[in-house]
C-alpha positions in Angstrom: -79.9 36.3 -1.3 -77.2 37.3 -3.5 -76.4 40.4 -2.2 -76.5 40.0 1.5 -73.8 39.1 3.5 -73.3 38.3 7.2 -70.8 39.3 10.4 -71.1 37.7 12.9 -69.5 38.9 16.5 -68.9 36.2 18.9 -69.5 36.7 22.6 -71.3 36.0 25.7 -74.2 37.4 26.4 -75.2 39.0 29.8 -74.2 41.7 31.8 -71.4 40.0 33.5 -69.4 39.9 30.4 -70.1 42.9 29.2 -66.6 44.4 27.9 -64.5 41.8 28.6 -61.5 40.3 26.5 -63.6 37.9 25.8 -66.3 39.8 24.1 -64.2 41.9 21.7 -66.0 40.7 18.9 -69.3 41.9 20.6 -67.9 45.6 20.5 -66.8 45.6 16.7 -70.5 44.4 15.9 -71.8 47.1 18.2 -69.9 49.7 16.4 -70.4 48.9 12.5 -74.2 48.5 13.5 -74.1 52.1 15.0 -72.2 53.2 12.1 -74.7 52.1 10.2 -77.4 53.5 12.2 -78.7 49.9 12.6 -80.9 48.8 15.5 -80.4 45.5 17.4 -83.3 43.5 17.8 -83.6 39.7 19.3 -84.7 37.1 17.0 -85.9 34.4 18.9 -85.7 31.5 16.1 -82.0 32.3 15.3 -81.4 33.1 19.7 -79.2 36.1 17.6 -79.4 40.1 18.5 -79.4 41.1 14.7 -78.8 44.7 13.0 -80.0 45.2 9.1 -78.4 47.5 7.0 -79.8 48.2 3.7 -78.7 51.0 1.7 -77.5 51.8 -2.1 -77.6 47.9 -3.0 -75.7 46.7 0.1 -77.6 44.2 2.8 -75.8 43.4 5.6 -76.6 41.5 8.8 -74.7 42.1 12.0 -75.1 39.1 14.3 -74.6 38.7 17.8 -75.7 34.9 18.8 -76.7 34.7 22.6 -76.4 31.5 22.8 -72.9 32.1 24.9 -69.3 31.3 22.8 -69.1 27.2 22.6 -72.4 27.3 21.2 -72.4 30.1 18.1 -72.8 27.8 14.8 -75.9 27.2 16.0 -77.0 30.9 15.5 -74.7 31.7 13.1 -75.6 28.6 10.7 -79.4 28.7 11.3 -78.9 32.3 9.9 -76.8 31.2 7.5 -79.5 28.5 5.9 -82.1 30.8 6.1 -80.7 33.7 4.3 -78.9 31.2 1.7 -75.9 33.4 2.3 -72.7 31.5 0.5 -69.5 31.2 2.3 -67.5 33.9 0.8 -69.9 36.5 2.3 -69.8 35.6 6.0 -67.7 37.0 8.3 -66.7 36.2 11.5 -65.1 38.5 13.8 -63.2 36.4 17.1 -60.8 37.2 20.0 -57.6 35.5 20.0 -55.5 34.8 22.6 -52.5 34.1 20.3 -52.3 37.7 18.7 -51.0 40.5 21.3 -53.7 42.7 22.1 -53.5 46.0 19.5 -53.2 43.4 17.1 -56.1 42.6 14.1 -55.7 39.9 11.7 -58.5 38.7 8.7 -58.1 35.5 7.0 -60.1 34.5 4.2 -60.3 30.7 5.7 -58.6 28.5 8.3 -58.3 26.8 11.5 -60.5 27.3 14.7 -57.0 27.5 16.5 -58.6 26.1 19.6 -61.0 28.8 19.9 -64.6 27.0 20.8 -66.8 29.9 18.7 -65.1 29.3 15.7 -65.0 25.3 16.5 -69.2 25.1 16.9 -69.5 27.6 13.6 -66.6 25.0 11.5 -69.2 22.4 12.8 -72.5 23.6 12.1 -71.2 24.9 8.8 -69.4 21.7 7.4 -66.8 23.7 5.9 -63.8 26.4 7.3 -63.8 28.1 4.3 -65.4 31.8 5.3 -63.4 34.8 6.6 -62.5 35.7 10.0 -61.6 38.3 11.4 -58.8 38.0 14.6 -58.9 40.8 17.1 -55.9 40.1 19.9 -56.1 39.6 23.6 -52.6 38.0 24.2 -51.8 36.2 27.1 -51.0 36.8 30.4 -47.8 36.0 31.3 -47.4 33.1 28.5 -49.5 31.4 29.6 -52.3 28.5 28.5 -54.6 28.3 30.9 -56.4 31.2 30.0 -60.4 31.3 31.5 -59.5 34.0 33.7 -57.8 36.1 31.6 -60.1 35.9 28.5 -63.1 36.5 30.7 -61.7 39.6 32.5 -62.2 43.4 32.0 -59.9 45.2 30.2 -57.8 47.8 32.1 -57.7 51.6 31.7 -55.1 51.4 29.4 -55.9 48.5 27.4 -59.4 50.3 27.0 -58.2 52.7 25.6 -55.9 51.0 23.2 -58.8 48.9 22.6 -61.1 51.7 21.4 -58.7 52.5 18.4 -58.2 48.6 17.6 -62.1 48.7 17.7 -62.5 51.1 14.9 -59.9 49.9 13.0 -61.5 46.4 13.2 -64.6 47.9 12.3 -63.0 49.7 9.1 -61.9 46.6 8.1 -65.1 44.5 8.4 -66.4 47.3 6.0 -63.5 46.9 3.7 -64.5 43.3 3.2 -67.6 44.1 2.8 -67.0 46.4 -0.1 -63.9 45.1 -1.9 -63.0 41.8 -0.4 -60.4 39.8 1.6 -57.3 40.5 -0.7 -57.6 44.4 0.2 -59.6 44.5 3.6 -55.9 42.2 4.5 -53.6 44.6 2.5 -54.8 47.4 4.2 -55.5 46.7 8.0 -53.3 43.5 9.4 -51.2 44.5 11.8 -50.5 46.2 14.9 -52.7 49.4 15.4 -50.8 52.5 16.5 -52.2 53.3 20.0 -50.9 57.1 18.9 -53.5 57.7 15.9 
């Protein structure tokens, strides 16, 4: 399918991580979909929540794979095969511990950088070359050992930092979408003024 293209939000699913740093990626999903006015449904086969949007030529799925973090490829590339969706038109949108939180970064390929999501998708997909989209958590304190922190709740202020990195995120998941890496980077890397 030529025309469609996938982004994919990792997280974990279940009510216990709901919000948390290391579910980011969950909430930028949430929102283009309700942008989009897009309804989630579960798709057993794929064990993926999945929004369509199709309007004026454009097809995109928003994925959610519930098959918790370490184990996303296996959504994400089962959707993948299915759809016949190339490379260059998946997206996947990530947490990273190693960009301060306010921070969003898009790459057109790369590394997993350590991050388990990204590792299983690399795997299942035989290949590193698709976009992702880095939304920052930093670390607390420095530090590596970072379960606890990734898996916690943000705090009032980080929430509400978060909403604006959020829609920024979002904007520039749609930016790929509609012209590409090159500009979607141009335009919206960096830090994300907690003022606008």
């Amino acid at each position: 399918m030529e025309s469609l293209h996938l982004v994919v939000g990792l997280g974990n699913p279940g009510a216990e991580y709901l919000r948390t740093r290391h579910n980011a990626e969950f909430l930028v999903v949430e929102e283009l979909a309700r942008r989009a006015s897009a309804s989630w449904h579960f798709e057993k086969k794929f064990d993926a929540r999945v929004a369509k949007l199709e309007r004026g030529g454009q097809r995109i799925l928003f994925v959610q794979p519930q098959t918790f973090m370490n184990l996303s490829g296996e959504s994400a590339g089962g959707l993948m095969g299915f759809y016949q969706v190339p490379l260059d038109r998946l997206l996947v949108v990530t947490d990273d511990a190693d960009l301060p939180l306010g921070e969003i970064r898009l790459r057109p390929k790369g590394s997993s950088g350590g991050h388990h999501g990204l590792e299983s998708i690399e795997k299942h997909l035989g290949s590193r070359e698709f976009a992702r989209l880095k939304v920052g958590i930093g670390r607390k304190d420095g530090r590596r050992e970072i379960t606890g922190h990734v898996l916690g709740k943000f705090s009032a202020e980080e929430a509400r930092l978060m909403e604006k990195v959020l829609q920024r995120a979002a904007d520039q998941a749609a930016c790929w979408v509609a012209e590409g890496s090159e500009k979607a980077m141009n335009r919206f890397n960096g830090v994300v003024n907690p003022e606008l």
